[in-house]
C-alpha positions as CSV (number, residue, x, y, z in Angstrom):
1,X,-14.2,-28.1,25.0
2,X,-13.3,-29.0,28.6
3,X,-10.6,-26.0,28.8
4,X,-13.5,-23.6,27.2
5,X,-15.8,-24.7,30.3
6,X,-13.4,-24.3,32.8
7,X,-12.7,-21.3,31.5
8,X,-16.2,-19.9,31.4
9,X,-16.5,-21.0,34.9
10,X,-13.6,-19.3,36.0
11,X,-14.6,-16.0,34.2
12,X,-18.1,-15.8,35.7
13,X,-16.6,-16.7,39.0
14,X,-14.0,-13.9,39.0
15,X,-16.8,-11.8,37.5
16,X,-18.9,-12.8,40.9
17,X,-16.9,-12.0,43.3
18,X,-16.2,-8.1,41.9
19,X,-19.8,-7.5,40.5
20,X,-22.0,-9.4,42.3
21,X,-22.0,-7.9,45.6
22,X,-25.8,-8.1,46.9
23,X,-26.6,-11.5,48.3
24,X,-30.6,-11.8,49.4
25,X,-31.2,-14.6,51.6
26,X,-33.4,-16.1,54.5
27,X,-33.4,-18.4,57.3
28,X,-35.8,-20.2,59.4
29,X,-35.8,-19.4,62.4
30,X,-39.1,-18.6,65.4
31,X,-41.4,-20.6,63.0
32,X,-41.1,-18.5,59.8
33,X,-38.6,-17.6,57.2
34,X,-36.7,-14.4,58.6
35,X,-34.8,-12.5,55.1
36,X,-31.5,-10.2,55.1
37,X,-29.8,-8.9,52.4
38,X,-25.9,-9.2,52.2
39,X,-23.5,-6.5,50.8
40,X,-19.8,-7.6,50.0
41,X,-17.4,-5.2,49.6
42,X,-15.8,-4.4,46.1
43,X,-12.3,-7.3,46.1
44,X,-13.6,-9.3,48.3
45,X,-11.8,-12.5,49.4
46,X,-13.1,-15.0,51.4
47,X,-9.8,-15.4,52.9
48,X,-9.8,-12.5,54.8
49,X,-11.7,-11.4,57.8
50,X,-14.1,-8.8,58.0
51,X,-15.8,-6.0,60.2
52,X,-19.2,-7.0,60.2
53,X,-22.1,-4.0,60.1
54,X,-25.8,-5.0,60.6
55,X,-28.0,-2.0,59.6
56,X,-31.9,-2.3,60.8
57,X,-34.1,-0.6,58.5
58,X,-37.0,1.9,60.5
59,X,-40.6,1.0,60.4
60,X,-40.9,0.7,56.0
61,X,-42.5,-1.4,53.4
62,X,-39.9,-1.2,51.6
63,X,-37.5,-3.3,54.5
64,X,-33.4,-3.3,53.7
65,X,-34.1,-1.0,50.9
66,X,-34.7,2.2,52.3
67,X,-31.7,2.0,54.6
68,X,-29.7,1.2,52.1
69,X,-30.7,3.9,49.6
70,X,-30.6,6.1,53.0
71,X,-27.5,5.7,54.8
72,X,-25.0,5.1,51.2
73,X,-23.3,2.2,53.9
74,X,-23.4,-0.1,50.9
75,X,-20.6,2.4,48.9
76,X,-19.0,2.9,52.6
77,X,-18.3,-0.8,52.9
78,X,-16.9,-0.8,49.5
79,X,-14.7,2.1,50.6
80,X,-13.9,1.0,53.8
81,X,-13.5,-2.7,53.2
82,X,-16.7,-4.1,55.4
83,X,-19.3,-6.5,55.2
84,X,-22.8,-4.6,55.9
85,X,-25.9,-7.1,56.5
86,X,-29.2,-5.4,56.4
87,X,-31.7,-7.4,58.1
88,X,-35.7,-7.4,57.7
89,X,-38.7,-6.7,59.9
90,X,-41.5,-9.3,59.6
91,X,-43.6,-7.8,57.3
92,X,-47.5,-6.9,58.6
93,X,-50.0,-5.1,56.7
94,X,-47.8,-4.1,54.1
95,X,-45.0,-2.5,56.7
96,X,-41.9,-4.1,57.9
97,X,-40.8,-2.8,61.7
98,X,-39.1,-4.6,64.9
99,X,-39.5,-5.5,68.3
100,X,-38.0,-3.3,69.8
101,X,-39.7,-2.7,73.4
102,X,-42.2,-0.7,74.9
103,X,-42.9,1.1,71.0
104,X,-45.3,1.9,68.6
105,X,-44.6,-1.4,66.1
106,X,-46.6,-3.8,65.1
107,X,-43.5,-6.5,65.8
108,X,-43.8,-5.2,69.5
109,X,-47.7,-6.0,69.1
110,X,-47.4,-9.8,68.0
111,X,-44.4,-9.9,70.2
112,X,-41.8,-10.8,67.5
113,X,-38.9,-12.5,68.5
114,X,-35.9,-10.2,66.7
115,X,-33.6,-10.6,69.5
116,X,-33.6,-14.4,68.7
117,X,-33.8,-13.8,64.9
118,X,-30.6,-11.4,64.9
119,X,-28.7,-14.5,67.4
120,X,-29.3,-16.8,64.8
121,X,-28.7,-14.8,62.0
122,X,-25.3,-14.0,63.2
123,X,-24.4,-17.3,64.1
124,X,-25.3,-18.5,60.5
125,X,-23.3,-15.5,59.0
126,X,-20.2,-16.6,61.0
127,X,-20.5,-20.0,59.6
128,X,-21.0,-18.4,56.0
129,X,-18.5,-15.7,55.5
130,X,-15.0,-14.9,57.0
131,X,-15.8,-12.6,60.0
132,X,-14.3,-10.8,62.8
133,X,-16.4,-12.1,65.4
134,X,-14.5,-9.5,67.3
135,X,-15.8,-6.4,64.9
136,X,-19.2,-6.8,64.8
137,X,-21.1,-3.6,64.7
138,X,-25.2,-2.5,64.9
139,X,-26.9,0.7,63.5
140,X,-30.0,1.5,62.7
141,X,-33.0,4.4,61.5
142,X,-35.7,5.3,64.0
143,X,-37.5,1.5,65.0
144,X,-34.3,-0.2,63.5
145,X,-32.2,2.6,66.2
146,X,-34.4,1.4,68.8
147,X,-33.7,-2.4,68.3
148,X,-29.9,-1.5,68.4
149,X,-30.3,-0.3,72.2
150,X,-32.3,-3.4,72.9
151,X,-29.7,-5.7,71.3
152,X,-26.9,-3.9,73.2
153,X,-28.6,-4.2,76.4
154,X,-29.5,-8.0,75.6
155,X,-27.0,-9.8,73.4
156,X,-24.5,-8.0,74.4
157,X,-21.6,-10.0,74.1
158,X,-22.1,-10.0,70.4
159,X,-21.3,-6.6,69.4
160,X,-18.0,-3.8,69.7
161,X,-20.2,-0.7,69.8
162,X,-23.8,0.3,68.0
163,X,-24.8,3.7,66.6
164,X,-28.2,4.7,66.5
165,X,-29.8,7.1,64.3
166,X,-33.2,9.1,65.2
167,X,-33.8,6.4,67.8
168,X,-34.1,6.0,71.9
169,X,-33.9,3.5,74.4
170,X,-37.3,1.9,74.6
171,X,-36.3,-1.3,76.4
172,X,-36.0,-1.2,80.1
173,X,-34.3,-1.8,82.3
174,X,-30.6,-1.3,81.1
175,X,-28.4,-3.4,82.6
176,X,-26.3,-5.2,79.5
177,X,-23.5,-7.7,80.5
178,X,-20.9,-5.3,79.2
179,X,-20.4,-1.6,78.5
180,X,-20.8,-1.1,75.2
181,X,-19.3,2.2,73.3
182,X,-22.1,4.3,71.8
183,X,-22.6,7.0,69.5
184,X,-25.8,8.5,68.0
185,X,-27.2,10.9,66.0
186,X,-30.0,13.0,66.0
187,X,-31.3,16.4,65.3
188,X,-33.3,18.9,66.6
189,X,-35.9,19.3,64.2
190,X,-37.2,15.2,65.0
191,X,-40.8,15.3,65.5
192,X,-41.1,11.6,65.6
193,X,-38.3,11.1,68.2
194,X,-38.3,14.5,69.8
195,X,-35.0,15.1,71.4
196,X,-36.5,17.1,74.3
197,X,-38.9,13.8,74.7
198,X,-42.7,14.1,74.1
199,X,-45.5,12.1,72.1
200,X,-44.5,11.5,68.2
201,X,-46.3,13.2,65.7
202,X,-48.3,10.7,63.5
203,X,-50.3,8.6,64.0
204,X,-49.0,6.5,66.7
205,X,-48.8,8.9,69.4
206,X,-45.8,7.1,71.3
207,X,-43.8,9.0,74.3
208,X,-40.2,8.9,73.5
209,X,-38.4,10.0,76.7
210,X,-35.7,12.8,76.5
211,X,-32.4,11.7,75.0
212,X,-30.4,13.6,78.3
213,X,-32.5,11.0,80.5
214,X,-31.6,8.3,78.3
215,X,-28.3,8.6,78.1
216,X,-28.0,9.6,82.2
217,X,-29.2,6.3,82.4
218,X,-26.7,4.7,80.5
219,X,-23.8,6.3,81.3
220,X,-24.7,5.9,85.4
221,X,-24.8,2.3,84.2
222,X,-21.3,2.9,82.6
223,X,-20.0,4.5,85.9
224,X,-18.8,7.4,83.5
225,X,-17.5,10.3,85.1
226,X,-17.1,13.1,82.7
227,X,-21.1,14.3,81.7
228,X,-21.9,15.3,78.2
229,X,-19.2,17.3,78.0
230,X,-19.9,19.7,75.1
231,X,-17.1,19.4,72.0
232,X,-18.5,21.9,69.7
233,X,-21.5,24.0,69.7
234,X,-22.9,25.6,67.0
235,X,-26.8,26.9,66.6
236,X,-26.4,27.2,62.7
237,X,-24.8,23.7,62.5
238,X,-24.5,21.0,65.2
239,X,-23.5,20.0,69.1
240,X,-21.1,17.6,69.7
241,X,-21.5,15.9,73.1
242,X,-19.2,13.2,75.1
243,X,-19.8,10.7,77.9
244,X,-15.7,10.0,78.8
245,X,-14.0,8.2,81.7
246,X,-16.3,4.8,81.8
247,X,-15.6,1.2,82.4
248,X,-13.7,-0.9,80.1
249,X,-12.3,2.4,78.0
250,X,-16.1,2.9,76.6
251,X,-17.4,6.4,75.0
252,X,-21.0,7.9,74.5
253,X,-21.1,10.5,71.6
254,X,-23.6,12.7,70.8
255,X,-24.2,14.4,67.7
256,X,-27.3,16.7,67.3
257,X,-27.8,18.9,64.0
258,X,-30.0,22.2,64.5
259,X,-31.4,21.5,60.7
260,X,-32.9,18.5,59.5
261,X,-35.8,16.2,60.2
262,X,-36.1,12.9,61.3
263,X,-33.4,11.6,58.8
264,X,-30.2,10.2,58.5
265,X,-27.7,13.1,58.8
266,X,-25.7,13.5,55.5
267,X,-27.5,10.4,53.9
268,X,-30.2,10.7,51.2
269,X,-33.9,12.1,51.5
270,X,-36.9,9.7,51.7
271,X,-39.9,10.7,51.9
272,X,-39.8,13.9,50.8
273,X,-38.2,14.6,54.6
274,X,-35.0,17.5,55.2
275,X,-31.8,16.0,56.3
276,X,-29.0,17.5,57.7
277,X,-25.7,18.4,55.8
278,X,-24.0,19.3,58.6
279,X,-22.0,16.4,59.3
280,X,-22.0,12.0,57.7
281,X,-23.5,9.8,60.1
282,X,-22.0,6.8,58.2
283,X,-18.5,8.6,57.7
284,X,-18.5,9.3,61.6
285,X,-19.9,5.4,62.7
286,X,-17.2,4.0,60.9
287,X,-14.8,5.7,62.1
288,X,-15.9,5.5,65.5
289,X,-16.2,1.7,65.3
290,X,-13.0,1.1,64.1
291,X,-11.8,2.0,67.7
292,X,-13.3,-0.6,69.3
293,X,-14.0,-5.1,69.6
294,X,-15.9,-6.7,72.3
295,X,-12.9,-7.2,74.5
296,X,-12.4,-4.1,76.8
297,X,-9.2,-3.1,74.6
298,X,-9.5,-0.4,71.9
299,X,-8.1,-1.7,68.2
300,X,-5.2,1.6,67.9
301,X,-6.9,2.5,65.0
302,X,-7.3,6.1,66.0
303,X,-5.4,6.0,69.2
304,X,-2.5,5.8,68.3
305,X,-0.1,6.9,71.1
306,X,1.6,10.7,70.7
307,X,5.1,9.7,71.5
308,X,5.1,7.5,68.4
309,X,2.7,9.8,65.7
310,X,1.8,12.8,64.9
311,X,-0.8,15.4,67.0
312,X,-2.0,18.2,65.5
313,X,-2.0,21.6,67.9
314,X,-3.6,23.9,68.1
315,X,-7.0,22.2,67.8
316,X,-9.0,23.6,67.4
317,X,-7.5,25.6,64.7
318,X,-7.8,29.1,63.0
319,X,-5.6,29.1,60.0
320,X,-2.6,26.9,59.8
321,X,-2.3,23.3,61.1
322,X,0.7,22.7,62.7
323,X,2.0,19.1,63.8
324,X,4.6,17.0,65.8
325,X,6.6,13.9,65.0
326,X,6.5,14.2,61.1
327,X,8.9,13.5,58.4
328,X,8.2,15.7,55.9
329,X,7.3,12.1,53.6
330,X,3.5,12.2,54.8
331,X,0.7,12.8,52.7
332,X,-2.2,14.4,53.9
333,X,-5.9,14.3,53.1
334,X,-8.1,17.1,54.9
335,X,-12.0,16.2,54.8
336,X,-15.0,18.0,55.6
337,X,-18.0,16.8,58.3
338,X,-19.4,14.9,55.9
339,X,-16.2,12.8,54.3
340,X,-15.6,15.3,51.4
341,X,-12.0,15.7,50.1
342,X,-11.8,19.9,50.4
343,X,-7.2,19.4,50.3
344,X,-4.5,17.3,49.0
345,X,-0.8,17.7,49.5
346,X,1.9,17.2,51.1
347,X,2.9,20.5,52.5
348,X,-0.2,20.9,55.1
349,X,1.8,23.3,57.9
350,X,2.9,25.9,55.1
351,X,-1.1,25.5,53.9
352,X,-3.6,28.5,54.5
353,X,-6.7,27.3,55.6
354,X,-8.1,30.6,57.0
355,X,-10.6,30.1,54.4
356,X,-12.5,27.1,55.9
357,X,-15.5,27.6,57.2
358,X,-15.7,26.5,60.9
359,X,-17.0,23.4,62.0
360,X,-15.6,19.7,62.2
361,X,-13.0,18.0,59.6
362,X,-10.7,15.1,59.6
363,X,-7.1,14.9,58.7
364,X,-6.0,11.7,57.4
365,X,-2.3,11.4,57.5
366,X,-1.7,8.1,55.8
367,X,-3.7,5.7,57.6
368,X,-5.0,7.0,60.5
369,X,-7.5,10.1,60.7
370,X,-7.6,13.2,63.0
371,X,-10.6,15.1,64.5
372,X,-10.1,18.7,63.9
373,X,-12.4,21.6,64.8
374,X,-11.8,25.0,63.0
375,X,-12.9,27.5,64.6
């Protein structure tokens, strides 16, 4: 009987730790019960360690939910082998938001400590689950975006880089203890965060300021010397911007689609709002976190040095992609914008890819991934 038990036990362990992935939780913390809902990736083992993702929800009743069904970072993470944490607003009249400055939410209203909820949330999930404390990562949608500014500009030591979505800075001044690597994603089309800057449609009538002036601010802060420089322009799909050349090896990126709404690019509708296909905003986070930990050095993960790897030229490309340093043993994966498989093989220079339609793709050549632009 004893072996039976044990063996029981072991089975709905084992069967735990691969099916049970969504842990919802809460801690006290500012003199009320703060709640956060955990996603472990498919295999996980506690005796690894982890990128951590937090991902804020925007203004929503329906709180982790509706970034989750959103974003797909929950499949990502299984993919990708992350943890993703998606913390909740406090909850008034039925709505969940944050405090994230000088905004529109109710949290601002009551004056909300979230800055001292996240703190204590991450301390209690470094206690709980093997983490990188190193590889700790913020996004967010609209007043979750927002918060993710004010959490780089004020616990700054706790996170590698953020990636807003359909956000702006709304918390002033900017002056974080550290320059923190950005990049954000936005379109347009917004009406409730108007990229030009203007009042919000709806009924809170809040002034977002224009993302240009927002991001001259930062990247003054940054000391940056090359100014949105523009990587790819195109008015029937997207801009690609960069902020280069800043302190301690940082990056701002900028990606603005010409469709969509006030939505998270290549993620699901909700709503009844238009996204974007032109390009993943989770499939171009993750990648862009992985280059970076709160020390000033970049991980290697996609900068790998040219003298040891591969570099595809010309890029961009019209037809063939051609490459130096290879064995002829490599196999390569070609992706689209949005982290579609479009080719397989092995044979990618003798490959005809005049058919692609131009735009952005990644080339993964075993483990690491190239930028490409076809054009």
């Amino acid at each position: 009987m004893k072996k039976i038990i044990l063996f029981i036990s072991l089975t709905i362990i084992t069967l735990t730790s691969v099916f049970c992935q969504n842990v919802y939780d809460s801690i006290y913390v500012g003199n009320r019960w703060r709640t956060y809902m955990t996603h472990l990736p498919i295999g996980y083992n506690p005796s690894n360690h982890y990128p951590l993702v937090l991902a804020f929800h925007g203004g929503s009743p329906l709180g982790y939910q509706s970034i989750q069904y959103q974003s797909g970072l929950s499949q990502k993470a299984d993919t990708s082998n992350f943890i993703v944490v998606y913390p909740e607003g406090v909850k008034v009249s039925g709505n969940r938001t944050w405090n994230a400055g000088g905004c529109c939410a109710p949290a601002t209203t009551l004056n909300i400590d979230d800055v001292g909820f996240v703190n204590s949330l991450l301390n209690n999930l470094f206690t709980a689950r093997p983490i990188d404390t190193t590889r700790v990562y913020a996004t967010g949608f609209s007043n979750g975006s927002l918060l993710c500014y004010r959490l780089a500009n004020q616990l700054t030591h706790r996170f590698a880089a953020i990636a807003p979505v359909a956000g702006d800075l709304m918390y002033y001044p900017w002056n974080p203890s550290r320059v923190i690597p950005i990049i954000s994603f936005h379109s347009y089309l917004d009406q409730n965060v108007k990229y030009f800057g203007g009042i919000t449609v709806g009924a809170t009538g809040t002034y977002f300021p224009p993302q240009d002036s927002m991001f001259n601010i930062i990247s003054s802060n940054y000391n940056c010397t090359v100014l949105k420089d523009t990587l790819y322009h195109n008015v029937s799909q997207y801009d690609h911007f960069k902020y280069s050349n800043c302190s301690c090896n940082s990056v701002i990126e900028q990606y603005v689609s010409y469709d969509g709404e006030h939505s998270w690019p290549g993620g699901l509708a909700s709503g009844g709002v238009t996204v974007s296909n032109q390009f993943s905003a989770t499939y171009l986070m993750w990648q862009f976190f992985q280059n970076y930990t709160t020390t000033c050095l970049t991980t290697g993960i996609n900068n790998i040095p040219d003298k040891v790897h591969s570099k595809v030229y010309p890029n961009p490309f019209t037809d063939k992609i051609n490459l130096t340093n290879t064995t002829g043993m490599e196999n390569y994966i070609l992706l689209n914008s949005i982290g579609q498989v479009i080719w397989t093989g092995t044979k990618v220079e003798q490959t005809d890819f005049s058919y692609l339609t131009n735009g952005l793709y990644f080339l993964k050549v075993d483990s690491r991934v190239i930028k490409l632009i076809k054009e």
